[in-house]
N, C-alpha and C positions, 0 to 999 in steps of 0.2 A: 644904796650904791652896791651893784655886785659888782665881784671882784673873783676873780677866776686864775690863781696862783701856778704854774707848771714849775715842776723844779724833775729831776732826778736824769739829765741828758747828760752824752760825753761823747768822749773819742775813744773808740773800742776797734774792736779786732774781728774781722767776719766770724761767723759761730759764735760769738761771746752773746749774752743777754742784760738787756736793762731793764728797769723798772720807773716809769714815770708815774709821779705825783701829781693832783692838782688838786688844792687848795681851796674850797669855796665858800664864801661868805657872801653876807646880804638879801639872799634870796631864799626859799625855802627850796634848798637843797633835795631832800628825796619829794618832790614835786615836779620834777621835769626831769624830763629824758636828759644825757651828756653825750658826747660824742669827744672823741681825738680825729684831727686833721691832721696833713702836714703837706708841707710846702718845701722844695726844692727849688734853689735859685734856677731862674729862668722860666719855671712852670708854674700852673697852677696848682690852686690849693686842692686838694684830692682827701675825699675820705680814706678814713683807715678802719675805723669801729664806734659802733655807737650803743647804747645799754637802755635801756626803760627807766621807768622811775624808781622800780622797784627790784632791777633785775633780771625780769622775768623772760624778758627779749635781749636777745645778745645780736649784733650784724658785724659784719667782716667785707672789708675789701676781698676781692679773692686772692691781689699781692700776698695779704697777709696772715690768711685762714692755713690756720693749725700751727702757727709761727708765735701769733701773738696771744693775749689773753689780755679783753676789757671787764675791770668790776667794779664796784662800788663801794664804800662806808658808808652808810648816810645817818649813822650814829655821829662819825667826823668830819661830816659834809666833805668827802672824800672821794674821788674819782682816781684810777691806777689802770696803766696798761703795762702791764708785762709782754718783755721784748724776747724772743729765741730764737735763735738760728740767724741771726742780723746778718742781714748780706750788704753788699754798699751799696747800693739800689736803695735801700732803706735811708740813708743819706738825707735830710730834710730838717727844716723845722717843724718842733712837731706841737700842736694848739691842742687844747681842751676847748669846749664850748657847751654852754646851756640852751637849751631849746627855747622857741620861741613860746612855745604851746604846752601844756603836761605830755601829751601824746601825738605827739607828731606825726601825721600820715606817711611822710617819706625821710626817715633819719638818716636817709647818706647824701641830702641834700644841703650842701652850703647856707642856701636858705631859711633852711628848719631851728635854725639856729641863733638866741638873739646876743648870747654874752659869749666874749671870745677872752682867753689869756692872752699873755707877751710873748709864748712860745718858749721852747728848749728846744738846742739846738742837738740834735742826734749826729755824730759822723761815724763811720764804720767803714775801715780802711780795709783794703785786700787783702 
């Protein structure tokens, strides 16, 4: 059973920065690609960044290139996006997810994706 934990979300202040966690068990961890999504009521789910198995590939929404920063542990089967420059546009919840595949042709597809967290919810007031 994987299980895909997000934790480190809040209510913050435009400029301030977060750091989200996510948790993973069940699966072999540094064996598949991860990605962060997020979701704001009313819209769809939208990438934000996605990492290799290993690393070695980084991808960015263009929202949020040079803002944010995706990485991994896979010593602590560990997934993190660090937040900067939060603006309230950034406003969403925000999911982790395991790929479907080790190496997924396209990682900023919804699709490419088979394990999803419960989400944290980010807000960032003006």
């Amino acid at each position: 059973q994987v299980q895909l934990v997000e934790s480190g979300g809040g209510l913050v202040q435009a400029g301030d920065s977060l750091r989200l966690s996510c948790a993973a068990s069940g699966r072999a961890f540094s064996s598949y690609a991860m990605g962060w999504f997020r979701q704001a009521p009313g819209k769809e789910r939208e990438f934000v960044a996605a990492i290799s198995r290993r690393g070695g590939s980084l991808y960015y929404a263009d929202s949020v290139k040079g803002r944010f920063t995706i990485s991994r542990d896979n010593a602590k089967d560990t997934l993190f996006l660090q937040m900067n420059s939060l603006k309230p546009e950034d406003t969403a919840t925000y999911y982790c997810a395991q790929s479907l595949l080790t190496d997924p042709p396209d990682p900023l597809r919804v699709g490419a994706y088979r394990y999803w967290g419960q989400g944290t919810q980010v807000t960032v007031s003006s």
